[in-house]
N, C-alpha and C positions, 0 to 999 in steps of 0.2 A: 776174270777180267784179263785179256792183252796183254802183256809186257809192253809192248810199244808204248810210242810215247805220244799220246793221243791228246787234242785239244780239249777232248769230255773231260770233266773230270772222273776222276777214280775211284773216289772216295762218293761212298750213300752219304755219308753224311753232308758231305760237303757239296752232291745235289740238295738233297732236304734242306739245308739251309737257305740255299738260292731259293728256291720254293716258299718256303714259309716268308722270306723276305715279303713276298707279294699281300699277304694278307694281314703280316705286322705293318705295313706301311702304308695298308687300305685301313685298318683302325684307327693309327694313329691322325693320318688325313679326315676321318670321322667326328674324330674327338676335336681335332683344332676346328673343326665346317661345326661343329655346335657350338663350341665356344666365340666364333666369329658372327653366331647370328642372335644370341646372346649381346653382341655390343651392338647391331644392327643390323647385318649385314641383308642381304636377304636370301631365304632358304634358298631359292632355286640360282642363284647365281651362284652360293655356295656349293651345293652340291655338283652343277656346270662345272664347276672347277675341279671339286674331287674324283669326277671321274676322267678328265682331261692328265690328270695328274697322275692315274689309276692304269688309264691306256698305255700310259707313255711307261710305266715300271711296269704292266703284265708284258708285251711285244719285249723293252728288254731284257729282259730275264728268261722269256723264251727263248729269245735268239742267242745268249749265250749261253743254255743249256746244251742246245741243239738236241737230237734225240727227239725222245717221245714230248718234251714240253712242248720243243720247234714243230714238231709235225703238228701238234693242236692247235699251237698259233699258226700255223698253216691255215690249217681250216678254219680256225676263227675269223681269219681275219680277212675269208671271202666274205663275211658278212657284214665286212666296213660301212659298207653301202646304207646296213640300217641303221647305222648312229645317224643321229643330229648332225645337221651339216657343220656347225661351228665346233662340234667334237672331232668329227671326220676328215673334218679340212687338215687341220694341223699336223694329223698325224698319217696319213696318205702316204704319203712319203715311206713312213719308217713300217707302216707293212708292206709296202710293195719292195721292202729291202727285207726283209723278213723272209715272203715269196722266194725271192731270188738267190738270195744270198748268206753266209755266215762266216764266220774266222772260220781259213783255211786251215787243213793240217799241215805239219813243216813239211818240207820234201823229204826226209829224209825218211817219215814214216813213210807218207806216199809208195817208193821207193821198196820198202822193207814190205809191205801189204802187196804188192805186184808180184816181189821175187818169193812170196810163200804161196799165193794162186796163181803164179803163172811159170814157175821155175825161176832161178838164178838168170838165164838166159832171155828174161823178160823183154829185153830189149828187143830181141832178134825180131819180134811179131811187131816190131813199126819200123817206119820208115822213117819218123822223128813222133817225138812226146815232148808234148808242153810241162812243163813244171808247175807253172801257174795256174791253178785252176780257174777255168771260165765261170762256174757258180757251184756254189755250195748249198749244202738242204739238209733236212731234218737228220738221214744216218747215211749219209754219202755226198761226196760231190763229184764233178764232173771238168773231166783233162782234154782237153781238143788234142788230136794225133794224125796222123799219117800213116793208116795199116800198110803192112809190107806190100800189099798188090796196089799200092796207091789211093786207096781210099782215103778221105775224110773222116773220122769218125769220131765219137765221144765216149769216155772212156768214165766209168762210174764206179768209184770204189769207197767202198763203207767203209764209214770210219770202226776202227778196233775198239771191242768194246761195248759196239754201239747196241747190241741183242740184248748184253745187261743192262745200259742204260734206257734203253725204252721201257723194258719192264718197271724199271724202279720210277721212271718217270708219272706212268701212267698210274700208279698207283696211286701217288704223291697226286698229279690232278685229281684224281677222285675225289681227295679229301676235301680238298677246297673247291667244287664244285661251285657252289653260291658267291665263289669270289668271283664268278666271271658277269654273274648275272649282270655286275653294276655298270661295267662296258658292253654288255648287249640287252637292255632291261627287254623284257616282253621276250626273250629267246629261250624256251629249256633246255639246257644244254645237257640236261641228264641221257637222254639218248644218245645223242649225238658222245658225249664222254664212254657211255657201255659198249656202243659200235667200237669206237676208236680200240679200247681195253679189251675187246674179242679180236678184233679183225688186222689190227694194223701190223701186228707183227710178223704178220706175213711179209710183209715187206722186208722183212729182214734175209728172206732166200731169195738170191739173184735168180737165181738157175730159175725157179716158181714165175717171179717176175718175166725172166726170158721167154719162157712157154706163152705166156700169154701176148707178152710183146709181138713173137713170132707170129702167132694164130693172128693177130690182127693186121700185121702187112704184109699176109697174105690175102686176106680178104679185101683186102683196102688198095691192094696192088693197083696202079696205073685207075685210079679212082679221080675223077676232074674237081672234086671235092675237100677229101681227107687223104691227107699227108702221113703215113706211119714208117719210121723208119725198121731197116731191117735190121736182125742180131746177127752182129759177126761172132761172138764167142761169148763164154759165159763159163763163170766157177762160180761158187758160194758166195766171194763178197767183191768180184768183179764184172761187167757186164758194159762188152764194148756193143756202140750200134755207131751205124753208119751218121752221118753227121746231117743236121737239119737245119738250114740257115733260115731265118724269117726274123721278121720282126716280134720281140715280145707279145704278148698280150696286156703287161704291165702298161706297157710306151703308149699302144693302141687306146691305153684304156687315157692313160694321162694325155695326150696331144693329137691323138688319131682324126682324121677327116668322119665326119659322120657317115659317110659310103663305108670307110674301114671298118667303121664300129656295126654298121647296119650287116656287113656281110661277114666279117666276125662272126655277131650274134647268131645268125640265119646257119651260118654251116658248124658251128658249134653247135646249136638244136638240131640239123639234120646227122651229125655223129651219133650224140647219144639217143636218139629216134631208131637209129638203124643198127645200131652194134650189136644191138642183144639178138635178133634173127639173125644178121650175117655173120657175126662172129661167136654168138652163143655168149658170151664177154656184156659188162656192162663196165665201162672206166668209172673207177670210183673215188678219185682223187681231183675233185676239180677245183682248181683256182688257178688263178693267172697265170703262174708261174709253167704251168704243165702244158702253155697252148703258143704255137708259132704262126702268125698270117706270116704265109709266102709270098715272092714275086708274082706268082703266077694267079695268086688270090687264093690258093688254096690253105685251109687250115689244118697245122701241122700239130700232131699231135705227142706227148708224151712222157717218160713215168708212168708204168703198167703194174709198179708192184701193188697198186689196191684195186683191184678188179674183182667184180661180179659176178661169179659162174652163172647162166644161163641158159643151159640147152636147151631149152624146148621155147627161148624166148621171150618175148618183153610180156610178164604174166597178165592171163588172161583176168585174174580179177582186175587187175589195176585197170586195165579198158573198159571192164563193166562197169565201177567204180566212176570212172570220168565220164561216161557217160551217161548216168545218171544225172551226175551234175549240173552236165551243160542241156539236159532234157528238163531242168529245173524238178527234178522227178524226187522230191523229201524221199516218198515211201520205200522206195523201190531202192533208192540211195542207203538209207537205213537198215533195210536187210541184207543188202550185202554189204553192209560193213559188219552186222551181228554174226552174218556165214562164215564170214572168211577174217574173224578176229580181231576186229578193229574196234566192236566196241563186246568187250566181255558179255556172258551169258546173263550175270545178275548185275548188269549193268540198265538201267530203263532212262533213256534222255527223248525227250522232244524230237521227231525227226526232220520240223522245219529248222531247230535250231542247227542241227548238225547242217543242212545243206547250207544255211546265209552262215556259218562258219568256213566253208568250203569254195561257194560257189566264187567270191572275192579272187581266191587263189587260184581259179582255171579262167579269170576274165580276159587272159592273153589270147584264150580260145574260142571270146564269143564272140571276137570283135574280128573286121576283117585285116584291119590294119591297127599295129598294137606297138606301142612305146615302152616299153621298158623306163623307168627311173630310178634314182635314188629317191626320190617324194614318194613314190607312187611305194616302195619297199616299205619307208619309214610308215606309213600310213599303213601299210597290212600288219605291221609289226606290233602298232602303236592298238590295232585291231582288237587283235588278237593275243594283246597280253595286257589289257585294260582292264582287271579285276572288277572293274564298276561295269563293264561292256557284259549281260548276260550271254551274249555269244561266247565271248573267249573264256568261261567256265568249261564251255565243250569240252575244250582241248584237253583239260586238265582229268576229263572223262575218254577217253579216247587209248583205243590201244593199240603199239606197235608190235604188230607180231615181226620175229624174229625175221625172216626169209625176207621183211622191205625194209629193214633198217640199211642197209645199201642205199636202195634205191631211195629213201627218202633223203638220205648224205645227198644225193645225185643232183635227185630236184632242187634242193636247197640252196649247195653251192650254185648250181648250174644258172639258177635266178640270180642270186648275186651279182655271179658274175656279167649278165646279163644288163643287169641295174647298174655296175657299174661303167659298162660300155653305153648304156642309154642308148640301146638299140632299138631299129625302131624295121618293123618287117609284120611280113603275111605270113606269123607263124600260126594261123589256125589252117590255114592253106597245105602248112607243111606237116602238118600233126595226119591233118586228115591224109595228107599223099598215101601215107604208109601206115595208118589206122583208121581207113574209113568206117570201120566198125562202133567208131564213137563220135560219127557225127550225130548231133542234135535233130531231132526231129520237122526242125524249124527251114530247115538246110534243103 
């Protein structure tokens, strides 16, 4: 661990106890929700409350972990959208502050982390630096500056420390795995937890992060669409880029005009649509927090430390796979999910089951004009993790091979966030622009 004097804490144990707070305090909320219904109460109001109560101590205790907890509730809490509106409501707010933001480090560390990656002479590379940071995140936050040649830029520097605390953090989420079910029921969060535990700590190499930053605004240069800023410099736990003004995605999401939220949504699906051919890149970090609508209407993109490798492009099963789907085709669906792994060898399930499991979740692509909701989320959610529902057994049969645990992070968030903008567009229009190969038959 760092000598600096770091906002994480220092001590494992004294993560582990923040941790475990979560599911002594999910018991104890258990034990009084039976003994209240016991005097009368009624079960479901009771439980209504226990996870209200559940929400509001899992988001704080991420947020002042920050580290690998913060980074999970990152991504949990794109999935706001499939809670129950009267769980949802309440607490809006305190994940879109989550997204955004965290207790700063003091300047003084600030300060001390600059003059070890960038020299004593740290200053000399601006032309002023803010002390305050503009926003904080799961193992870094971000300085708004004045590079020496006059630029704008944003300055991101990880917090000390933060490599050992992600480790220890993710670990610690594993265990408690099933405490989360109770704020997202109908959700497995077991992959989505394995992904994070393989993949995220990549993020803890700036320079890694930089490469892939750079490769995409290049490709995305003078684009009428996607916004990617350029990398002015880069060491291990610093990484300046040019500065990106827009409006949140938060704001858009909370007060936006339905035009902002409708072309939001639309150029956010033409991003992740096109990234993986032109950039070989799949952005793998999506939630509000990571996305800018500009003046110009263009969507501003960024945070590249979880990305994709791609090179040969958005894979080919995935498009035979959707196409089946929207071909209404069971059989043909069926076998290529037994080829390409998705449902094991001595695995034998129904294959009209698997497609009325499925076909629900590519209905944005049958319809010519498609609405996005938070209803219409809760409803596939409520689907598809309804234990009495013979369909949503499927899932529980179904396998993620390793090479689309990404990509299904992708889709997931990427709907969410979608559901939360309640965007409403001709994305079977835009699927097909650039995957005509999985139009439906009908078409």
């Amino acid at each position: 661990m760092s000598n600096f004097e770091t906002e994480i804490p220092k001590s494992t144990t004294a993560r582990t106890a923040k941790m475990i707070s979560i599911p002594v305090g999910i018991a104890g909320r258990s034990a009084l929700g039976f003994g209240r219904q016991l005097v009368g109460q009624s079960g479901s109001m009771v439980f209504s409350e226990i996870q209200e109560k559940t929400a509001e101590q899992v988001f704080k205790v991420l947020g002042e972990l920050k580290g690998g907890a913060m980074k999970f509730g990152q991504a949990l809490s794109v999935f706001e959208a499939a809670l129950p509106e009267e769980i949802a409501k309440p607490y809006r707010e305190t994940l879109t502050k989550l997204q955004e933001s965290a207790p700063p480090l003091p300047i003084r560390v600030v300060h001390k982390v600059l003059a070890k990656e960038l020299g004593e002479d740290w200053r000399d590379n601006f032309a002023n630096f803010e002390d305050q940071p503009t926003a904080s995140a799961s193992i870094g936050q971000v300085h708004k500056a004045t590079w020496k040649d006059g630029r704008a830029v944003a300055v991101k520097i990880q917090y000390p420390g933060a490599a050992e605390a992600l480790i220890s953090d993710l670990n610690q989420i594993q265990r408690f795995a099933k405490i989360f079910q109770l704020v997202m029921p109908g959700l497995d969060m077991k992959p989505l937890l394995e992904e994070l535990r393989a993949r995220i700590i990549e993020e803890v190499d700036y320079r890694y992060e930089a490469e892939a930053q750079q490769k995409y605004s290049e490709v995305y240069e003078n684009d009428p669409d996607i916004a990617i800023p350029n990398v002015v410099m880069a060491s291990d736990r610093v990484l300046v880029s040019e500065w990106l003004e827009g409006t949140p995605l938060s704001k858009i999401i909370a007060s936006g005009t339905q035009e902002q939220r409708n072309n939001a949504g639309m150029k956010l699906a033409r991003f992740h649509f096109t990234s993986p051919d032109r950039a070989g890149l799949l952005h793998a970090d999506p939630h509000p927090g990571n996305f800018r609508l500009l003046e110009d209407g263009r969507l501003g993109v960024l945070d590249f430390g979880a990305c994709n490798r791609l090179p040969d492009g958005f894979p080919e099963p995935m498009k035979n796979l959707l196409k089946h789907a929207l071909d209404d085709d069971a059989i043909a669906l069926y076998e290529g999910f037994k080829k390409d792994g998705f449902i094991m060898a001595d695995v034998e399930v129904d294959p009209n089951l698997v497609l009325e499991y499925l076909v629900p979740l590519v209905e944005p692509l049958r319809t010519e004009v498609f609405k996005y909701s938070r209803e219409w989320l809760r409803d596939q959610s409520a689907r598809v993790g309804d234990p009495r529902n013979p369909t949503a057994k499927i899932g529980f049969q179904l396998n993620l091979p390793a090479e689309y645990v990404l990509i299904h992070r992708v889709t997931l968030g990427t709907t969410g966030i979608f559901c939360q903008l309640e965007a409403e567009g001709k994305f079977r229009d835009e699927a097909l622009s650039w995957f005509p190969e999985i139009a439906p038959a009908s078409i």
